[in-house]
C-alpha positions as CSV (number, residue, x, y, z in Angstrom):
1,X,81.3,64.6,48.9
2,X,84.6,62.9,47.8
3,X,84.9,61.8,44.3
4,X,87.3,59.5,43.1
5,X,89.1,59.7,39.4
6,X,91.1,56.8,38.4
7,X,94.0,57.6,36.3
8,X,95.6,55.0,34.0
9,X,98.8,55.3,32.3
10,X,97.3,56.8,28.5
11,X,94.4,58.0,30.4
12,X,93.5,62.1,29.0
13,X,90.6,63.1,30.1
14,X,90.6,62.6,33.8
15,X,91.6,66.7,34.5
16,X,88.4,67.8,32.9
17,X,86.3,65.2,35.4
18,X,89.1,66.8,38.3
19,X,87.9,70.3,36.9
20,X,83.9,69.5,36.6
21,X,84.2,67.8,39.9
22,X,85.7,70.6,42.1
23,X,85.1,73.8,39.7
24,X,81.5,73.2,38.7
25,X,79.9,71.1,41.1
26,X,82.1,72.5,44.1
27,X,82.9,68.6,45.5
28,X,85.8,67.2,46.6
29,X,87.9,64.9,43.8
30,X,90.4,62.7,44.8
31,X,92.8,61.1,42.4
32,X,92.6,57.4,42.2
33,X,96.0,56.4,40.5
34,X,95.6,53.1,38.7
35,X,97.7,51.4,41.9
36,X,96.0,52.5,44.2
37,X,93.6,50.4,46.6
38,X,92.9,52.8,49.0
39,X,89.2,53.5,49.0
40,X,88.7,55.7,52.3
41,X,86.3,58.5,52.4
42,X,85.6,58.2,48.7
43,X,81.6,58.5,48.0
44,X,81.6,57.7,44.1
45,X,84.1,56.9,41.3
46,X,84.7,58.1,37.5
47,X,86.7,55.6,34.9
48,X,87.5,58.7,32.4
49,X,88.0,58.5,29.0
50,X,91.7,58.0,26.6
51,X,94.0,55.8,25.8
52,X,94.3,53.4,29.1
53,X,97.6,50.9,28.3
54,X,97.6,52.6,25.1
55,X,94.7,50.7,24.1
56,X,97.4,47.9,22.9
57,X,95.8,44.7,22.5
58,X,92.0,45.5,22.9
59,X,90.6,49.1,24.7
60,X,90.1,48.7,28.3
61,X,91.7,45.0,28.0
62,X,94.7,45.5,30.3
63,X,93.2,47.9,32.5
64,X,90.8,45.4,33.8
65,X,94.2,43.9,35.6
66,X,95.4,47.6,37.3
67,X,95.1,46.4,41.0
68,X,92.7,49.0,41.3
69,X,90.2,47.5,39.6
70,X,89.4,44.5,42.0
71,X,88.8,47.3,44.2
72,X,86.8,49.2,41.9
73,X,84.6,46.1,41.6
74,X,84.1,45.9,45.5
75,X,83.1,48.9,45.7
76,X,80.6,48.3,43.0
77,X,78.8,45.5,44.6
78,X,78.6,47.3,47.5
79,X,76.5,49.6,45.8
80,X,79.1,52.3,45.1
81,X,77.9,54.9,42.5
82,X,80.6,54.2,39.2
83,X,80.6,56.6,35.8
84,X,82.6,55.4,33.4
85,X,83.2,57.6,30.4
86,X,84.1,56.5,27.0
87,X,87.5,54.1,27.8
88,X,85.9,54.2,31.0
89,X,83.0,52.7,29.5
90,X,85.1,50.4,27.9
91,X,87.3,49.2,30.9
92,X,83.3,48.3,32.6
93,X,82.7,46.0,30.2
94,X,86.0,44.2,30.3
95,X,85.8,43.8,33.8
96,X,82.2,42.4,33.8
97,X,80.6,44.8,35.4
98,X,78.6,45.7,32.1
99,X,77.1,43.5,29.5
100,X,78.1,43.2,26.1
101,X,81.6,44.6,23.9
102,X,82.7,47.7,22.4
103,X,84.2,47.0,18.1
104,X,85.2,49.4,15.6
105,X,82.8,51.8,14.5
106,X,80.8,51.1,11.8
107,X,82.4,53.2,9.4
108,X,85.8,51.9,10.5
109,X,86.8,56.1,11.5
110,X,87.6,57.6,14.6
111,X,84.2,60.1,15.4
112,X,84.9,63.4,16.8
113,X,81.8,65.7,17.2
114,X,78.5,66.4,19.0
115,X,75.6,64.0,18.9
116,X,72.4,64.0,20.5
117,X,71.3,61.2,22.9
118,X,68.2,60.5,24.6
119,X,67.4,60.0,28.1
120,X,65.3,56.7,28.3
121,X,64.8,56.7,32.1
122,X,65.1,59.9,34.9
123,X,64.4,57.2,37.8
124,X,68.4,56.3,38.2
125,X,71.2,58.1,40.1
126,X,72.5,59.6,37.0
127,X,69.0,61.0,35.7
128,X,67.5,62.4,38.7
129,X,68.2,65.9,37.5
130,X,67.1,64.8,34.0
131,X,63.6,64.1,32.2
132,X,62.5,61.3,30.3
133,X,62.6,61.6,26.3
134,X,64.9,64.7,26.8
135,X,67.3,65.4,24.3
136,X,71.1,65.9,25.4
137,X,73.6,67.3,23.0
138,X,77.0,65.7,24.2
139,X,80.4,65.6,22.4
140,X,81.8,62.0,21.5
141,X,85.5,61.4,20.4
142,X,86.4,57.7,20.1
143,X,87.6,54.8,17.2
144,X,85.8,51.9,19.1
145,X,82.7,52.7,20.3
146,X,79.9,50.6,19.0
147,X,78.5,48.7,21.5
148,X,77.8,45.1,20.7
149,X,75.7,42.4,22.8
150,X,74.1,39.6,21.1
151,X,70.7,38.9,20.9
152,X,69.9,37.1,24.5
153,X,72.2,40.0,26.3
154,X,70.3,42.4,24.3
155,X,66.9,41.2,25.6
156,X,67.8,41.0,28.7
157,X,69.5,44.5,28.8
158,X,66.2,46.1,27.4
159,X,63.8,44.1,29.6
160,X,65.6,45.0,32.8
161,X,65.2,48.8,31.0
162,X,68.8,49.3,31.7
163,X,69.8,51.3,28.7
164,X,69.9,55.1,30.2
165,X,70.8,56.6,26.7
166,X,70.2,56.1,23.1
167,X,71.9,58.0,20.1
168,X,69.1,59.7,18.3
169,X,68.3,62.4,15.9
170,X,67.7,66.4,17.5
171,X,64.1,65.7,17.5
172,X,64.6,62.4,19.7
173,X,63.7,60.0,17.1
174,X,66.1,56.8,16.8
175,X,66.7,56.5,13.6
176,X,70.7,54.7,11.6
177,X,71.7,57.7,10.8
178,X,71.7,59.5,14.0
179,X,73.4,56.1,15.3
180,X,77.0,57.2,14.0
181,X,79.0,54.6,15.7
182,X,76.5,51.4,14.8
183,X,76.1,50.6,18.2
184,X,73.3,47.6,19.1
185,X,69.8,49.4,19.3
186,X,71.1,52.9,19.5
187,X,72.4,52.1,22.8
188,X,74.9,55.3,24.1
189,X,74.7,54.5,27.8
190,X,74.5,51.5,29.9
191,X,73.5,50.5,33.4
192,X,74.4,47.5,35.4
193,X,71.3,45.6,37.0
194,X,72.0,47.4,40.6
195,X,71.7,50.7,38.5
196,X,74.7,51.6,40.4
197,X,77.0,51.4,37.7
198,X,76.7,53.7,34.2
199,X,79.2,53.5,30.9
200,X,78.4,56.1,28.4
201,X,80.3,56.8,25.6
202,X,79.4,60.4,25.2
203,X,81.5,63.1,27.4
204,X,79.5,65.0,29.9
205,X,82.6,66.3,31.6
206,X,83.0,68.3,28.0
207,X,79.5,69.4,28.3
208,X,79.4,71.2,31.6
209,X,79.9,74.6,31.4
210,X,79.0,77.2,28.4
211,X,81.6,77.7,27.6
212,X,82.3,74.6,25.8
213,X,79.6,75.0,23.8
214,X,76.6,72.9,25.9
215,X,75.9,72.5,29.4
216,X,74.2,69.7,28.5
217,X,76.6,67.3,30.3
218,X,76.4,68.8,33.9
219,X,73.1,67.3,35.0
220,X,74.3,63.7,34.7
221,X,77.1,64.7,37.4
222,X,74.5,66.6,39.5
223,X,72.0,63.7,39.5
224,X,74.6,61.4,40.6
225,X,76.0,64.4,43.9
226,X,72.0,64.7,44.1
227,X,71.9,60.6,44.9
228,X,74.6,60.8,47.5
229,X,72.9,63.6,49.2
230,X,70.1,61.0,49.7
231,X,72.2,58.2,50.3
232,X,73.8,60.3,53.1
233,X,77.2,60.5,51.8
C-alpha cells in the first residue's frame, strides 16, 4: 500500500508519519510535496501537523490554496481514505471538507503534553483495530486547537455520530477539565459524512512505538492499512 504525505512549506511533522508509515507499519509512503498533483498509485493520504505557510494569517488558511489541495479534495469525494493531523486537521476544515473552525485555546497557551481521548465509534476505517469507549493516551502540541461549530453544525455533527474522539479524563469520563483545549463537546477527532475523511488534533504518529512513551497511536494507522486491505488496495 502507498501512502501519501503532503508536505507544506512550515510543515514538521511529516518525517515521523514517513517513519510510522514505512518503519512501523512496513507500507510504502510517498511524499506528496504541496505542488504536486500527481496522485498515481497512491491508496490514502496524511495532512501532518506544523506550521503550514507559517500559520500567517489564520492556520491552515493559505494551505487550502497549495494546488494540491483541489486534488486532495478529488480524491476525497472519490472516497479516498484522508488523516489529517493537528494543522492537518486544521487545513480540512478550511478546505471544507470538515465542519466547523479551529480558535485559540481556551486558556489562550500553546498545550504540549499527553491527554487521553476516547474512542466514540470502532465501525470507521480509522477504528477498526480499536474498541468503543477505549481510552487512548496520545500526545497533543498545538496554540489553536479548540474546535468550534455552532449549535446547528454541532447537531448535525453528533446526529450523523461523526465525532470519532473526545478529550476525556483516564477513566473515560468527559468531563471540562480533561477538555484542555475548550474544544465544542469535547470533540478531539472528526469525521466527514462519507467517514472517509478524519482530523484529529491529537498525534498518533508520536504514539506508535514504545519507545515514545505509548503505542497508543499505532492502531489508528493500522485500522486505516486494515480498510484498504478490504477495499482492495
Amino acid at each position: 500500500m502507498n501512502v501519501g504525505v503532503v508536505v507544506f512549506p512550515g510543515s514538521n511533522c511529516d518525517r515521523d508519519s514517513l517513519w510510522v508509515i514505512r518503519e512501523v507499519l512496513d507500507a510504502n509512503p510517498k511524499v506528496l510535496w504541496h505542488k504536486d498533483t500527481d496522485f498515481s498509485n497512491v491508496d490514502m493520504v496524511i495532512l501532518p501537523g506544523g506550521f503550514s505557510y507559517g500559520d500567517y494569517l489564520r492556520t491552515g488558511a493559505i494551505a487550502r490554496f497549495s494546488p494540491v489541495m483541489s486534488r486532495i479534495i478529488d480524491f476525497a469525494n472519490q472516497g479516498g481514505l484522508i488523516l489529517g493531523i493537528c494543522n492537518g486537521f486544521q487545513v480540512l476544515l478550511e478546505c471544507g471538507l470538515l465542519d466547523g473552525a479551529m480558535i485559540v485555546n481556551k486558556k489562550l497557551r500553546f498545550l504540549c503534553r499527553d491527554v487521553y481521548i476516547r474512542v466514540e465509534r470502532e465501525d470507521t476505517p480509522f477504528s477498526s483495530r480499536l474498541e468503543k469507549g477505549q481510552i487512548l493516551r496520545i500526545p497533543i502540541a498545538h496554540f489553536e486547537g479548540n474546535y468550534f461549530a455552532g449549535d446547528s453544525v454541532l447537531k448535525r455533527i453528533e446526529d450523523e455520530k461523526r465525532v470519532l474522539f473526545r478529550y476525556c479524563d483516564r477513566d473515560g469520563n468527559i468531563t471540562e477539565k480533561a477538555n484542555l483545549n475548550g474544544s465544542s463537546n469535547s470533540i478531539a477527532g472528526l469525521l466527514n459524512d462519507r467517514g472517509n475523511v478524519l482530523g484529529m488534533m491529537p498525534h498518533p504518529e508520536r504514539a506508535s512505538e514504545s519507545i515514545l512513551g505509548s503505542t497508543d497511536g499505532v492502531n489508528i494507522f493500522r485500522s486505516a492499512m486494515y480498510s484498504l486491505k478490504k477495499m482492495g488496495s
